[in-house]
N, C-alpha and C positions, 0 to 999 in steps of 0.2 A: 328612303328619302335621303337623298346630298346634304351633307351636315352645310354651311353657309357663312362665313366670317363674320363676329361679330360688329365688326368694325363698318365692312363695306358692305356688308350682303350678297359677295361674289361666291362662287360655289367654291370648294375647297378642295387641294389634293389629296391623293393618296395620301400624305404621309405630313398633312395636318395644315399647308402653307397656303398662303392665299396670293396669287400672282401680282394681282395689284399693288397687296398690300408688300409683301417681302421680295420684292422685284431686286432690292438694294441687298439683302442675305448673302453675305459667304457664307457656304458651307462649314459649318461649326462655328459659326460668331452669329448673336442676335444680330437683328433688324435694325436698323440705323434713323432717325428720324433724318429727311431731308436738310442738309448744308453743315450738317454735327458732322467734325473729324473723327476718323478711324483713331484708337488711344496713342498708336504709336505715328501719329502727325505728329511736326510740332505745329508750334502757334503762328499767327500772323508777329508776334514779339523778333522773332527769329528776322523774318524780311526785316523791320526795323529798325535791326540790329544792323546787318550786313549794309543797307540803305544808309545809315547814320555814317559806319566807318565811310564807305566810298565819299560821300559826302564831305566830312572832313579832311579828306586827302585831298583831295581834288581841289578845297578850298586853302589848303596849304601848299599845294602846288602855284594855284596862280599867285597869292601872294607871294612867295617865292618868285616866281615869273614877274610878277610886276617889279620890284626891286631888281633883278638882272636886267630890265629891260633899256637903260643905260649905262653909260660907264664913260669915267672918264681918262681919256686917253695920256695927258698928262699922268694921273698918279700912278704913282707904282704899283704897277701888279692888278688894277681896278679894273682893266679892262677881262682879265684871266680869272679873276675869282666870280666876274658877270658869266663867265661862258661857265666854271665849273655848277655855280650855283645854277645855271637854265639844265644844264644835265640830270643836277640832282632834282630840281622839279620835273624835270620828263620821267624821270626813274618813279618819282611818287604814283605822277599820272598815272604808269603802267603798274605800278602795286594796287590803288585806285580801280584798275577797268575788275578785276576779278568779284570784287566783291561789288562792282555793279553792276556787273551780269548775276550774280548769285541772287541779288535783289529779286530780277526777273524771273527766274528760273523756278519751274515748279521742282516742289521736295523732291529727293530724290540720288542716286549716287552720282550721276554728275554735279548736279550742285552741291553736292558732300565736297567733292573733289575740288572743285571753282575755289569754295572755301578755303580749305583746306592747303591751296597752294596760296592764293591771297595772304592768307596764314604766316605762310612760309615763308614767302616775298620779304613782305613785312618784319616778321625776327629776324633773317637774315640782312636784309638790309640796315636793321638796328645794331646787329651785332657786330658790321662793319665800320659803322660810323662811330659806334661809341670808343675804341680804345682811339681812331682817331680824335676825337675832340676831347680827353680826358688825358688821354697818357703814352701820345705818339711816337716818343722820342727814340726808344730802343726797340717797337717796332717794325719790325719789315713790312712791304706790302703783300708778301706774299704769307706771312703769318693773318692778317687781316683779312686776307680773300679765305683762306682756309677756312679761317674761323667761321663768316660767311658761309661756307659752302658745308661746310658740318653744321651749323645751326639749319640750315635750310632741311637739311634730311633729316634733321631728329625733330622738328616739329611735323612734317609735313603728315604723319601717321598721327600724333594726335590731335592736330588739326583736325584730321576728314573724322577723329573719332566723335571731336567735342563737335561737330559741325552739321549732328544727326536732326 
């Protein structure tokens, strides 16, 4: 007599599984109840997350854009610091698009990666700005970019690490 699964009353295989029932089964991992994550998902908290920053940039970019979006030609220097400041909102923008594709994006090492340079963007881009707006006088631009461009590669590994 075919032993029968409790559950369903389908018959049973060799080696004790019920098709219907463990249809969901990797080999060496119990059964899954329908729409439960695997342990090593993470959570919907994670999109929320990536969703919020994009969000905020984005919203601090057009503000930004809306204040450059005239200038008066009269003051000194008002029409140049409208063009520098649309720059630096377009710069946002594009730090912005990564972590709102990550948004989208199912789990997974690209979207590790998406993160992870978003990440990157982002410190780098802070780490530019900050000695200018604090203590620019001595300087150079190309100490600035440097520094930029070395923060950018020391986060970007743990970035995709924290980004899992």
């Amino acid at each position: 007599m075919a032993k029968t699964c409790p559950r369903c009353g389908a018959a049973l295989w060799d080696d004790g599984s019920c098709l219907p029932c463990d249809w969901r089964r990797v080999p060496g991992q119990p059964a899954r109840p329908s729409g439960e994550q695997p342990s090593d998902q993470p959570g919907d908290w994670r999109r929320w997350a990536t969703g919020t920053t994009a969000f905020a940039l984005t919203i601090l970019a057009l503000i930004a854009l809306a204040d450059a979006a005239s200038c008066d030609p009269t003051a000194l220097l008002d029409c140049w610091a409208s063009a520098q400041l649309r720059y630096a909102a377009y710069s946002v923008l594009v730090i912005a698009s990564p972590f709102a594709l990550a948004t989208m994006l199912p789990f997974g090492t690209f979207r590790r990666m998406t993160v992870a340079v978003g990440s990157a963007m982002l410190i780098a881009s802070a780490t530019i700005v900050a000695p200018v707006l604090f203590a620019a006088d001595d300087l150079s631009p190309t100490h600035v970019l440097s520094a930029g461009f070395i923060a950018f590669w020391l986060t970007l590994y743990p970035a995709y690490r924290l980004a899992r």
